[in-house]
C-alpha positions in Angstrom: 0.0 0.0 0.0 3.2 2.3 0.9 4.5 1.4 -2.2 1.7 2.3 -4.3 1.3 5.7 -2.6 4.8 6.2 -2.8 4.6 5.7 -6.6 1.6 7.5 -7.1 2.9 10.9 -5.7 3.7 12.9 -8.8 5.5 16.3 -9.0 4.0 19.3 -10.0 6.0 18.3 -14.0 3.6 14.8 -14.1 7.1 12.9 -13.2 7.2 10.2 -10.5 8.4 11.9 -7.2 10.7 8.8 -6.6 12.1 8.9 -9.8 12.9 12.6 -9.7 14.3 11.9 -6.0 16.5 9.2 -6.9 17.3 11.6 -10.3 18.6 14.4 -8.3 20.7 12.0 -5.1 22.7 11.1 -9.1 23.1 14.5 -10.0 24.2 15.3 -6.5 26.4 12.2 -6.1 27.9 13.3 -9.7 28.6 16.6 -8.6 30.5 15.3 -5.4 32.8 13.4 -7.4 33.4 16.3 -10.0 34.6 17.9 -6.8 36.7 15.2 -5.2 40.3 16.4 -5.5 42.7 13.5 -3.5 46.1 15.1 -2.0 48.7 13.4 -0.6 49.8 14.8 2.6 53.3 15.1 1.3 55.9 13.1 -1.1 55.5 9.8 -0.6 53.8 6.7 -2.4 50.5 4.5 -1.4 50.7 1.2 -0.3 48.1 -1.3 0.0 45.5 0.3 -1.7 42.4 -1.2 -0.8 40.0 0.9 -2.5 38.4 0.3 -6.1 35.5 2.1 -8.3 32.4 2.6 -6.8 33.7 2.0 -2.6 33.1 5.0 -0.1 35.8 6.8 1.4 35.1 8.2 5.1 37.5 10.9 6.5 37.1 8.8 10.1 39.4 5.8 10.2 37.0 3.6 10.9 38.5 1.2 7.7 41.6 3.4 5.8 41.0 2.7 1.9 45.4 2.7 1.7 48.3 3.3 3.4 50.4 6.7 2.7 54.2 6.6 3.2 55.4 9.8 3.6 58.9 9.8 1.9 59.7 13.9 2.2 61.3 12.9 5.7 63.1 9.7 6.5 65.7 9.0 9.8 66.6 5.2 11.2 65.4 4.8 14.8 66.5 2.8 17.2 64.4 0.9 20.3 65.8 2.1 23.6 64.5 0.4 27.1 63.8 3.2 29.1 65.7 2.5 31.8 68.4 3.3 29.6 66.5 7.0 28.3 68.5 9.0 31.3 72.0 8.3 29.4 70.5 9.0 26.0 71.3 13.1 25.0 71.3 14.5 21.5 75.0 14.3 19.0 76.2 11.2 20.8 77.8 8.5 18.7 76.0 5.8 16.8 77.1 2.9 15.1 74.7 0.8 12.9 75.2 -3.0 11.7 72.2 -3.8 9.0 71.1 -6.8 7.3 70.3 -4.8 4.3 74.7 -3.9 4.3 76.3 -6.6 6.0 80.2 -6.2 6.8 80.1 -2.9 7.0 78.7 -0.4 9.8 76.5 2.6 9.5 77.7 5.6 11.5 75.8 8.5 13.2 74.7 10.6 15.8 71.5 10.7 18.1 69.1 13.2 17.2 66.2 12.8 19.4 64.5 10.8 21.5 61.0 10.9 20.3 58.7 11.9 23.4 56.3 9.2 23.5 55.4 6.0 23.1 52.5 3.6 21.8 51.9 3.0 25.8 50.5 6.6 25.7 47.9 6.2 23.7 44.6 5.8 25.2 42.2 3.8 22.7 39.0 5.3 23.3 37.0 2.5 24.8 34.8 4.2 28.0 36.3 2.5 29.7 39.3 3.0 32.4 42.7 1.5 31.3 43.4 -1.8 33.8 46.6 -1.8 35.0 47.8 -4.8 33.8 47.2 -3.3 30.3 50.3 -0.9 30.9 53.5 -2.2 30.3 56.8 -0.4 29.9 57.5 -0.3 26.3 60.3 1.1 24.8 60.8 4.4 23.4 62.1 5.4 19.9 65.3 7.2 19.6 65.8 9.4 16.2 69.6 8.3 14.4 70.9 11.2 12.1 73.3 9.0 10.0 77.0 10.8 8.6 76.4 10.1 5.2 73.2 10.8 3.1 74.1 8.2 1.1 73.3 5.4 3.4 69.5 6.2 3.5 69.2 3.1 0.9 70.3 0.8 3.6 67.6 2.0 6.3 64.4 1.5 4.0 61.3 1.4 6.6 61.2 -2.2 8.4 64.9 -2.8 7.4 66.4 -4.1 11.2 69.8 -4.2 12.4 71.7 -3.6 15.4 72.3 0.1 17.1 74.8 0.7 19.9 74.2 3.9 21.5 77.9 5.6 23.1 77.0 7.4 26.0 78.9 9.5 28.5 78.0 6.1 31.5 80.4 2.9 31.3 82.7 4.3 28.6 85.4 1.9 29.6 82.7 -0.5 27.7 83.0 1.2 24.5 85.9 -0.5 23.3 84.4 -3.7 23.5 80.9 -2.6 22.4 82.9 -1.9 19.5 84.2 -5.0 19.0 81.0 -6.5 19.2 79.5 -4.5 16.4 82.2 -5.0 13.9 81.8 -8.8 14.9 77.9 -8.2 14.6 78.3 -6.5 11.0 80.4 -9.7 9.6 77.8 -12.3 11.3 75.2 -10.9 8.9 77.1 -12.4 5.8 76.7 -15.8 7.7 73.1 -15.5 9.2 71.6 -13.2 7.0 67.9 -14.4 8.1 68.6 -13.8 12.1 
């Protein structure tokens, strides 16, 4: 009976009211994607694009359509306990031992330690956080590396070994050393560890 009604209403032209309802929602849905301009935050490249012809795009992330990698600004970092975070000050030595450049080591300097970690975040819930769901994660400490070049070796996800030289235990240094020379050659030998 709704139905009937529905289709019975005509507009003041003689056309179906439906028909010129579901006529304009096109033209307005037409006109929205006349209108759609996409920009990329910054230089970078999409990755896992799940997203095809036709699929609605929210701006809330309730399910991201791709993944943006920003490539304008790139720097290794390093995973610091953070026990260790007092020691940790800006221009102090780094050394680098990669899997994507084994025998040789990557040298730098600290830039930063970023000021917070993923055990900040409160996911919004309504709900108070237990304690048992805070653990201390590590923070991430920003490398600048010496040579510009190097940048191809520290591709995002890339892992290796970092060792920090700090102002504490420098009598330690020397064999840290060591180590990461001995830890740059391993990775000829166990290049999937």
């Amino acid at each position: 009976m709704r139905a009937e009604t529905e289709l019975g209403a005509l507009m003041p032209n003689g056309q179906v009211a439906k028909v010129a309802e579901a006529e304009t929602k096109l033209e307005q849905a037409e006109w929205n994607l006349d209108q759609t301009i996409v920009r990329a935050p910054g230089d970078g490249f999409i990755t896992n694009l799940a997203l095809a012809v036709g699929q609605r795009v929210v701006n809330l992330p309730f399910a991201p359509s791709m993944a943006f990698v920003d490539t304008s600004e790139s720097a290794p970092v390093a995973q610091v306990h953070q026990i260790y975070l007092r020691h940790i000050k800006p221009g102090q030595q780094v050394e680098i031992a990669m899997k994507t450049r084994p025998g040789t080591l990557i040298f730098g300097t600290v830039d930063r330690v970023l000021p917070a970690a993923s055990g900040g975040q409160a996911q919004v819930s309504g709900s108070i956080a237990a304690a048992a769901q805070v653990a201390p994660e590590p923070f991430l400490v920003r490398i600048k590396t010496d040579e510009p070049e190097d940048a191809v070796y520290l591709r995002a996800g890339s892992v290796g070994t970092v060792a920090i030289y700090t102002e504490s235990a420098g009598a330690t240094h020397v064999i840290r050393k060591v180590m990461m020379r001995m830890s740059a050659i391993l990775n000829f030998l166990r290049p999937a560890l």
